[in-house]
C-alpha positions in Angstrom: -17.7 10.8 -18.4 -19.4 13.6 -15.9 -19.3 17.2 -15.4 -19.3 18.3 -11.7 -20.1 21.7 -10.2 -19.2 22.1 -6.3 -20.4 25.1 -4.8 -17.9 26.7 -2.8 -17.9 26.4 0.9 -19.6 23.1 0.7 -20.4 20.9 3.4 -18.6 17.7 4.4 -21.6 16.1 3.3 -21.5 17.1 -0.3 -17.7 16.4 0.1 -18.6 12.9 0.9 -21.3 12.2 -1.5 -18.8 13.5 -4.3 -15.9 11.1 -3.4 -17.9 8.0 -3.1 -19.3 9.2 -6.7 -15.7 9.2 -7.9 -14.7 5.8 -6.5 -18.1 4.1 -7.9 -16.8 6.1 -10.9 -13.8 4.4 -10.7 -14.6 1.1 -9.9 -17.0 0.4 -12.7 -15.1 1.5 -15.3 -11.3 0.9 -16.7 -11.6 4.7 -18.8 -13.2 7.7 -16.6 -12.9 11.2 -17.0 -14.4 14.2 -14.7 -14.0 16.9 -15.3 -15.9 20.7 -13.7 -15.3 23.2 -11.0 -14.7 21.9 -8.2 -13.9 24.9 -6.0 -10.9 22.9 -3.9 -8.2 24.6 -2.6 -5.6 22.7 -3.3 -1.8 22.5 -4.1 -1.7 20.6 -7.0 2.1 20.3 -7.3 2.6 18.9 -4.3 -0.8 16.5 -4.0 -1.4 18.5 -0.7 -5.2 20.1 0.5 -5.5 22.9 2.6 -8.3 21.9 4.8 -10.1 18.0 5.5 -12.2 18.3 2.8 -9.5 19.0 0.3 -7.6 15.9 1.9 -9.9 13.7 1.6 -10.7 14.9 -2.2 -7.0 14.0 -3.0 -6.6 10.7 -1.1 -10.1 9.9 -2.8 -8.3 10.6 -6.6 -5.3 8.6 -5.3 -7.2 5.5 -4.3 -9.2 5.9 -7.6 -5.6 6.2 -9.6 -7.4 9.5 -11.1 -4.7 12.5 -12.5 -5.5 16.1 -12.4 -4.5 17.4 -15.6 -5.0 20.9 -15.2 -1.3 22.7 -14.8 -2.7 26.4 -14.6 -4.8 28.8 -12.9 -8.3 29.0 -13.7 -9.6 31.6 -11.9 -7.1 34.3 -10.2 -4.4 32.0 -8.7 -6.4 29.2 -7.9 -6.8 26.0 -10.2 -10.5 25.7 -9.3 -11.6 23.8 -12.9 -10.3 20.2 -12.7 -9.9 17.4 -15.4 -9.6 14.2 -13.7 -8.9 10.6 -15.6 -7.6 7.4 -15.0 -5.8 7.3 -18.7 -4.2 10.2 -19.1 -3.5 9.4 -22.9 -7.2 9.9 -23.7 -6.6 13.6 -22.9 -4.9 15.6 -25.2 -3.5 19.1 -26.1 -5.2 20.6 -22.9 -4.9 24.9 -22.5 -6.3 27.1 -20.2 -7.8 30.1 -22.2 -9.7 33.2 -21.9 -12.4 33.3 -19.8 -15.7 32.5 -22.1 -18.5 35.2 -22.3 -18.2 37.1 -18.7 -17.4 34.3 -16.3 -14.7 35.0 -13.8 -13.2 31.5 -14.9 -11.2 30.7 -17.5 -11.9 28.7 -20.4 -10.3 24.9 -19.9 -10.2 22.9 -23.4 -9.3 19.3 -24.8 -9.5 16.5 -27.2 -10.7 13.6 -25.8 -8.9 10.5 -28.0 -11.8 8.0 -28.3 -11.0 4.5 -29.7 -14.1 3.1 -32.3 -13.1 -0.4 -31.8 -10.7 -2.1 -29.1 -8.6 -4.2 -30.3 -6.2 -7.0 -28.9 -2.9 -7.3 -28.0 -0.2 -9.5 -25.9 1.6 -8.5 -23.4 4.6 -10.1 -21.3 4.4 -11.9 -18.2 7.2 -13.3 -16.0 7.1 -17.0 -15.2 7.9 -16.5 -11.7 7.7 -20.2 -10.7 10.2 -21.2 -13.2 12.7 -19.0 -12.6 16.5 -20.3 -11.9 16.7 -18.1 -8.5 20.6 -20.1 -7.8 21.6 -19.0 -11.3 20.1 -15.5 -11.0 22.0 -14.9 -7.7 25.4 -16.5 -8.9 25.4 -14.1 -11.7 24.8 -11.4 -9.3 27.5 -12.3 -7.1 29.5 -11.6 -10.1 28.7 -7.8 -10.0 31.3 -5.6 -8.8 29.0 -3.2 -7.0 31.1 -0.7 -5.5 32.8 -0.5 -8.6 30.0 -0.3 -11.0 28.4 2.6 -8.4 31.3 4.5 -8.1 30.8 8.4 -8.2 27.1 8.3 -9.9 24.2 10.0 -7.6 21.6 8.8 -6.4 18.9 8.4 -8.7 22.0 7.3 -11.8 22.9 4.3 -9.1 19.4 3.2 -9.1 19.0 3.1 -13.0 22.1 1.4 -12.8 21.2 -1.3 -10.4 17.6 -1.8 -12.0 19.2 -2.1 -15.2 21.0 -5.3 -14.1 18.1 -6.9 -12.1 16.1 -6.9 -15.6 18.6 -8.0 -17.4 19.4 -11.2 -15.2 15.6 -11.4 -14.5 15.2 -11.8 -18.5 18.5 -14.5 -18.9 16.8 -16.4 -16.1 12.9 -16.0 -15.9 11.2 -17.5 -19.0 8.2 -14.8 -20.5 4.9 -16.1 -21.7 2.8 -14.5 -24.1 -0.8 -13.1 -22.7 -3.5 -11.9 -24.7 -4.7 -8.2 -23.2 -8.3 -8.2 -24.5 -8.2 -5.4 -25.8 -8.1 -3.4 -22.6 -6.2 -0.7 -23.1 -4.6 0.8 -20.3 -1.2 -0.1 -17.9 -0.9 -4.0 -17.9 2.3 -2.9 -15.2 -0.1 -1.3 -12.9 -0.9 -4.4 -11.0 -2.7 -4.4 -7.1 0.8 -4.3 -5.1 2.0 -1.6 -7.4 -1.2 0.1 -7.0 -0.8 -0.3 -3.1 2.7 1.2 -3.4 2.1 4.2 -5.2 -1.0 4.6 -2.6 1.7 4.6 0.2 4.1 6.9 -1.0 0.9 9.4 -1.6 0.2 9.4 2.1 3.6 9.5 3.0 3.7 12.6 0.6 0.8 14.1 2.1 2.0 13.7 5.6 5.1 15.1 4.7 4.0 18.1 3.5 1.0 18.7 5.9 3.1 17.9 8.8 -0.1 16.8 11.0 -0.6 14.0 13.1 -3.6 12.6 11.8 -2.3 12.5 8.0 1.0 10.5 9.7 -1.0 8.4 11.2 -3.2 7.4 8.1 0.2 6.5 6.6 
């Protein structure tokens, strides 16, 4: 856990310093939380910085897998007061309130859910080598796509779709039991779905910024 004040109008330095900070942060520990004003302009709706520095702060919190969970304004029209953490259900029932004594900020307030003692559990893993592909794709074949499809949108089609695939992957790909140690967390989050979601956040920045050199980092 930290508290970090950024003076506005910073240099790229600082701006630096602070990210590496983060990703040590980030990389030492499965729980962090930041939290402080961090004076960056940026649109929090759309993941999108106004200038480098604010860029780089967001692609530094996407590489790091760290939320901003601050919805509101914080000071005029500007969400200036961040809460940032890798588990979001550690945070809980955070408001933005009146400003506290006579700072121009308002007040930002949480529970942090602490646990006194991890404990263990199992999750599911697919036994990828032992899966019966033939069988898997002959029941496939089966599937009447166009049918099954017909006159749903988009995202209905792919909830559709991904609702078959898991249910042949389950009549064909025998599950083990694995024990969690106790960490608690995402046990779905794995690197290439960690390396996914970091594409589609640079595609999402470039998208929005519209600048060369944020389409060319994606």
């Amino acid at each position: 856990m930290a508290v970090i004040y950024r003076p506005p109008n910073s240099s790229l330095d600082i701006g630096c310093k602070l990210n590496q900070e983060l990703k040590l942060a980030c990389s030492k520990s499965n729980a962090v939380v930041v939290m402080g004003d961090f004076n960056m302009q940026v649109d929090w709706e759309n993941q999108v910085g106004t200038g480098p520095q604010e860029r780089d702060f967001v692609e530094c919190l996407c590489d790091g897998f760290l939320e901003q969970l601050v919805l509101e304004p914080t000071r005029e029209k500007a969400i200036l007061d961040l809460v940032l953490c890798n588990e979001p259900d550690l945070i809980k029932d955070l408001e933005v309130n009146e400003p506290l004594g006579g700072s121009d900020h308002n007040m930002v307030r949480f529970n942090l859910q602490l646990e006194r003692e991890k404990g263990r559990s199992e999750v599911s893993v697919l036994q990828l080598n032992k899966g019966d592909y033939g069988a898997m794709r002959e029941e496939l074949a089966k599937v009447d796509w166009k049918d099954t499809l017909a006159g749903m949108t988009v995202e209905q089609q792919w909830q559709v779709f991904l609702g078959i695939i898991q249910e042949v992957q389950d009549w064909f790909i025998p599950k083990r039991k694995k024990d969690s140690k106790g960490r608690k967390g995402r046990p779905w989050l794995t690197r290439d779905v960690r390396d996914s979601i970091k594409i589609k956040e640079k595609y999402n920045i470039a998208k929005m910024s519209g600048l060369p050199e944020d389409w060319e980092a994606f």
